[in-house]
Structure formats: structure tokens, C-alpha cells
C-alpha positions as CSV (number, residue, x, y, z in Angstrom):
1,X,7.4,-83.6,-41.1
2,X,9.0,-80.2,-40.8
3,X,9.7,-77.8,-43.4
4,X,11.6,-74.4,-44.4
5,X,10.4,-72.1,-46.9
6,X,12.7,-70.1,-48.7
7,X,9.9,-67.6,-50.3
8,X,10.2,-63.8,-51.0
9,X,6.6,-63.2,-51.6
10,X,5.0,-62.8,-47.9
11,X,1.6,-63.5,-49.1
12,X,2.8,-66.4,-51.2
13,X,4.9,-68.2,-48.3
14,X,1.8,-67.4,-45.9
15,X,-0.5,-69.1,-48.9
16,X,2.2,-72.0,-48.6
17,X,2.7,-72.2,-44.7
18,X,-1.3,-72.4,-44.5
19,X,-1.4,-75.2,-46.9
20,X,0.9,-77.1,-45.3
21,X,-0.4,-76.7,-41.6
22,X,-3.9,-78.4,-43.1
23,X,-1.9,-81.8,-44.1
24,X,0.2,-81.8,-41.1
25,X,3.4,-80.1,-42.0
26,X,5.4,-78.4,-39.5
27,X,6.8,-74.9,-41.4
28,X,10.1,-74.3,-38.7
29,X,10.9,-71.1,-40.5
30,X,9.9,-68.3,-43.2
31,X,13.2,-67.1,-44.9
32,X,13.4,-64.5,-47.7
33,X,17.3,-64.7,-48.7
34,X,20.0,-67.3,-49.1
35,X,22.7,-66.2,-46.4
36,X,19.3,-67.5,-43.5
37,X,18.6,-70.5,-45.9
38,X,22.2,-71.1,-45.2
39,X,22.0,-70.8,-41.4
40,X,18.9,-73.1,-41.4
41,X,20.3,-75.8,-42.2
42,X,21.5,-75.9,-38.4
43,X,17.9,-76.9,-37.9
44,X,17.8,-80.0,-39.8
45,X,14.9,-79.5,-41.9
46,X,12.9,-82.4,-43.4
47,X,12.4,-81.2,-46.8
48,X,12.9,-77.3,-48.1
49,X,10.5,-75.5,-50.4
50,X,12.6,-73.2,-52.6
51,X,11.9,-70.3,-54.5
52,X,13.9,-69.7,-57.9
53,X,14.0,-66.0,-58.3
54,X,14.8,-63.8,-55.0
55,X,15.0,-60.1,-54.0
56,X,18.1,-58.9,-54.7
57,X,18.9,-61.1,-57.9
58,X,19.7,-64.6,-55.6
59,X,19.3,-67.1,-57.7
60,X,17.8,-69.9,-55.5
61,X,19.5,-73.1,-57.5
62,X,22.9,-71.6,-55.8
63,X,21.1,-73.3,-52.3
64,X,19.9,-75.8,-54.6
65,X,23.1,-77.2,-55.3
66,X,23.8,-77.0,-51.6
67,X,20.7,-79.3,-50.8
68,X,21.5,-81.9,-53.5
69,X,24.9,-82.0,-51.8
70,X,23.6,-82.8,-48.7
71,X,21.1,-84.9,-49.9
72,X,18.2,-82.7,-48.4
73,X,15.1,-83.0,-50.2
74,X,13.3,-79.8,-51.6
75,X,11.2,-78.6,-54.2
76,X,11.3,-75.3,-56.6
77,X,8.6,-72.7,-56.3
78,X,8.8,-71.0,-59.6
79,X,7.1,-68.9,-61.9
80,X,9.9,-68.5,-64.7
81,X,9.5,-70.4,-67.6
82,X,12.9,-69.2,-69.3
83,X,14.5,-72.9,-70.6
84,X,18.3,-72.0,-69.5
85,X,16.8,-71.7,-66.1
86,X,14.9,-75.0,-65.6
87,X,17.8,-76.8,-67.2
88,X,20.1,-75.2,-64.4
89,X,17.3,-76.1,-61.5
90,X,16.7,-79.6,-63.2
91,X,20.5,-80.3,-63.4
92,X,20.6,-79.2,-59.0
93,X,17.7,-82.9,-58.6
94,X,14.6,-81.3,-57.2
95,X,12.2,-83.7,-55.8
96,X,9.6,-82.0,-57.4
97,X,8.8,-78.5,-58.6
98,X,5.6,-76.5,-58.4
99,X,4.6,-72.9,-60.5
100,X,3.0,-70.0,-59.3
101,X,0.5,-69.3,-58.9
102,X,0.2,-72.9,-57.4
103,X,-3.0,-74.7,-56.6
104,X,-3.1,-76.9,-53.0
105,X,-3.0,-79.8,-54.7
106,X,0.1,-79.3,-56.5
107,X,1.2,-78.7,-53.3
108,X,-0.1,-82.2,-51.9
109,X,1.7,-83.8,-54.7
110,X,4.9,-82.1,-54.4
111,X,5.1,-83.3,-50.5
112,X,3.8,-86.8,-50.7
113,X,6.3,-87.5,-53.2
114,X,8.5,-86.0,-50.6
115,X,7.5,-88.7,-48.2
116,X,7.5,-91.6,-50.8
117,X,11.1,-90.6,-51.1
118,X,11.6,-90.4,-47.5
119,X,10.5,-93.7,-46.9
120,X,12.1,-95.7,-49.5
121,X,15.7,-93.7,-48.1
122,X,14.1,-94.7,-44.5
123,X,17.8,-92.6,-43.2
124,X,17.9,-90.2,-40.1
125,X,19.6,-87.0,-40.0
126,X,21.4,-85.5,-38.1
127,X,23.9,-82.8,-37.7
128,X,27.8,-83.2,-37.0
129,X,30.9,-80.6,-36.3
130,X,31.0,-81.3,-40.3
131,X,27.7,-80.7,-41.6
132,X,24.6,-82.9,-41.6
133,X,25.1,-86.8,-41.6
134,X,22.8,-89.2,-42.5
135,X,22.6,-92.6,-40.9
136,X,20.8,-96.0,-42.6
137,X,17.9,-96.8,-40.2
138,X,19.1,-100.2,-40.3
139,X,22.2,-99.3,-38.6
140,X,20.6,-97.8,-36.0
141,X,20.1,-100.0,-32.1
142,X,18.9,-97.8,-30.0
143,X,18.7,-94.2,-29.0
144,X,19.0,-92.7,-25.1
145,X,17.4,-89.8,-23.9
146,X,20.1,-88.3,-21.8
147,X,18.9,-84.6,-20.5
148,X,18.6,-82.0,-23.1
149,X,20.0,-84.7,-25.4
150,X,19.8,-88.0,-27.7
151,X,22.3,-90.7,-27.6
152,X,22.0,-92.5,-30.6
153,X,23.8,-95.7,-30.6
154,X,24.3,-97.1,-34.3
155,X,27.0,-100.4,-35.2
156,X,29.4,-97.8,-36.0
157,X,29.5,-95.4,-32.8
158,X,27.4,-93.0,-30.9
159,X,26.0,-89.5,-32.1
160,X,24.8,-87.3,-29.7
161,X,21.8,-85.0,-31.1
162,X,19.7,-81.8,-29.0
163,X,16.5,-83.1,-28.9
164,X,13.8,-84.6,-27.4
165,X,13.3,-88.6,-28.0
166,X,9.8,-87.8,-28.8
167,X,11.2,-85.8,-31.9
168,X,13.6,-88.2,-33.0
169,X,10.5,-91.2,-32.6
170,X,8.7,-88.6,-35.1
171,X,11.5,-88.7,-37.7
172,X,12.3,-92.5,-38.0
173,X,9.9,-95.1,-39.1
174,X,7.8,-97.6,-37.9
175,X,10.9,-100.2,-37.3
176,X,11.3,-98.0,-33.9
177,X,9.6,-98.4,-31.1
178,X,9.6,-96.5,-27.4
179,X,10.1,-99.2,-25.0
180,X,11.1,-96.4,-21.7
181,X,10.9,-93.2,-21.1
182,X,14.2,-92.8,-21.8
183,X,15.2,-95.8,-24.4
184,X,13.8,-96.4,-28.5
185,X,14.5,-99.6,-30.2
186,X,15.0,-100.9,-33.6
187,X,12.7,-103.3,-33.7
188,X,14.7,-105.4,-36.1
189,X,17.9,-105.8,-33.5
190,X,16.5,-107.2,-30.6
191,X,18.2,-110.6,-29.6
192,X,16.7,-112.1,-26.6
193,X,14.2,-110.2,-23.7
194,X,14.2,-111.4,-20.1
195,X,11.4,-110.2,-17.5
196,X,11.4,-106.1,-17.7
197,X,15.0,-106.3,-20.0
198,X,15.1,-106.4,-23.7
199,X,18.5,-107.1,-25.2
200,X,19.8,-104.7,-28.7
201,X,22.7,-107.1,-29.5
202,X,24.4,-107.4,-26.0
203,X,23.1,-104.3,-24.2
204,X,20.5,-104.8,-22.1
205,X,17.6,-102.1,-21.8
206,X,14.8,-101.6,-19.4
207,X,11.2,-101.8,-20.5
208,X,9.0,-99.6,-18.8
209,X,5.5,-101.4,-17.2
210,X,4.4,-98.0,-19.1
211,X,5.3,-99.4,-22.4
212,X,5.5,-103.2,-21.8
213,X,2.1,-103.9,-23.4
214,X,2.7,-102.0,-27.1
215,X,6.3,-104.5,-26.8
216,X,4.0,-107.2,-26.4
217,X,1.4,-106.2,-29.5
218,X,4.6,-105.7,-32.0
């Protein structure tokens, strides 16, 4: 999974970052005021950590409001007890919250709830000319690694996505499966399979001798 934290406090972000490197969470980016939080939404985060109180008197619910929007899943760091406050933050749906100074495993807790949440959703997402989309997995038939791009092919149209197919295999769930180089499946739409060609509904998609045998074990 990757990460954004949204943290004033160097040494507390750095505290953060370290914890979750040890339980296998990419941190993309460090960011210390709201306009970046803004702009890093280009990069299609999995989940946000949030701080409250900034420099500068930003009030971190304001990007709050914008995640619970968008349906982005993030949790408060706080260390402000004031009752107003946490009604404002609570009313903006955190996943979870966690107060400074935090312990690693509140941490732990904050992001496997994240991924409990993730799976049940089981959604990709992605980014469009109008902000981020997310698409039901179960739409989803395959997706085609075309250059520098993804092709992903849903019952309701094509998006196209920069980046690699190994990243999007990363951020969908075990329905998926790499059949080629340049083809992933939803397991849960093939129709028929012929010698070295599996069918998605009616289009036909070349398994890879490379990839054949994990086909065979699902």
C-alpha cells in the first residue's frame, strides 16, 4: 500500500514514515501544508495520514472534507483534545484517528483497519480529467499494458492509467491474475480458454508459457 503524510513535525513524520516502512507501507511523499496535500492527490494515494493542527493556522479537516469527498481513506494525527474540534474531524469520517505522541501499535491499528476497509470496498482508483474515479473490481475484465500506460477495460469503457501493470496487480485483489506480460484478468469473467487463449467475455487474450502454469493452479 502507499501512503502520504500530511505532518508538520519533521521528527514526527520521520517517526511515522519509519513505522510504516517496517509493516510494508510505501510513504510516496512527506508534505507540511494543504495547498501540496492538494496537489498529491495527482498521485493517487492509498490512504492519507493527516495531521489536525498545521503551521500557519491550516486546519487539516479543511483536506479532510476533501478526502471524505473523494472517498480516500485517511486517518487524523492529533494531539488536540478541544471537543469542538474532534466533533468537526469526526463529522469529515476518518477511518481511524491516532494521538500524539503515538505508540507503533496504534499505528498498526490505524492501517490494518485501513486495509479491512480496503478489502471489503475491493474498488480501484484511478484518476480522470475530473478528479479520481473509483471503479467496482467486479466490473473490471481485463487491463493492457500498452507502453508507459494501462488500458483498463471495465463493462462500461476503457480508462487509460500511467503506470506499470505490475503496480496496478499491486492495488487490486486476489480476483486478478497476470496471465502475459502485457494482459491481467479478472478471474471471475473468464468464459471459455482454448490452447494459449483465454476468453474475458468475447475477447480473446494470449497466455504467456511464462504464466500458463499459475492459470492452471487458480
Amino acid at each position: 500500500m502507499n501512503a502520504i503524510i500530511v505532518e508538520d513535525e519533521l521528527i514526527i513524520a520521520d517517526h511515522l514514515a519509519q513505522i510504516l516502512s517496517s509493516i510494508n507501507v510505501n510513504v510516496i511523499e512527506i508534505i507540511d501544508d494543504l495547498t501540496e496535500a492538494e496537489k498529491s492527490l495527482a498521485k493517487a494515494p492509498d490512504f492519507y495520514f493527516l495531521d489536525i493542527r498545521l503551521s500557519n493556522n491550516q486546519n487539516g479537516i479543511e483536506f479532510g472534507k476533501i478526502l471524505n469527498n473523494l472517498a480516500i481513506p485517511f486517518i487524523y494525527i492529533t494531539a488536540n483534545n478541544e471537543l469542538e474540534i474532534l466533533k468537526k474531524a469526526i463529522a469529515t469520517q476518518p477511518t481511524s484517528y491516532i494521538t500524539k505522541p503515538f505508540k507503533e501499535r496504534d499505528v498498526i491499528a490505524a492501517v490494518e483497519l485501513i486495509k479491512l476497509k480496503t478489502k471489503v470496498a475491493n474498488y480501484l482508483q484511478i484518476i480522470t480529467p475530473k478528479g479520481i474515479k473509483k471503479i467496482a473490481e467486479q466490473e473490471i475484465l481485463y487491463c493492457e499494458a500498452k507502453g508507459s500506460y494501462v488500458n483498463i477495460v471495465t463493462e462500461n469503457g476503457t480508462f487509460v492509467q500511467r503506470m506499470t501493470l505490475k503496480k496496478t496487480l499491486e492495488m487490486l485483489s486476489d480476483d486478478f491474475l497476470r496471465i502475459h506480460r502485457s494482459f491481467i484478468i479478472n478471474k471471475h469473467k473468464i468464459s471459455s480458454s482454448k490452447s494459449n487463449t483465454i476468453y474475458i467475455s468475447e475477447f480473446p487474450l494470449p497466455i504467456s508459457r511464462a504464466y500458463k502454469s499459475l492459470l492452471i493452479k487458480e
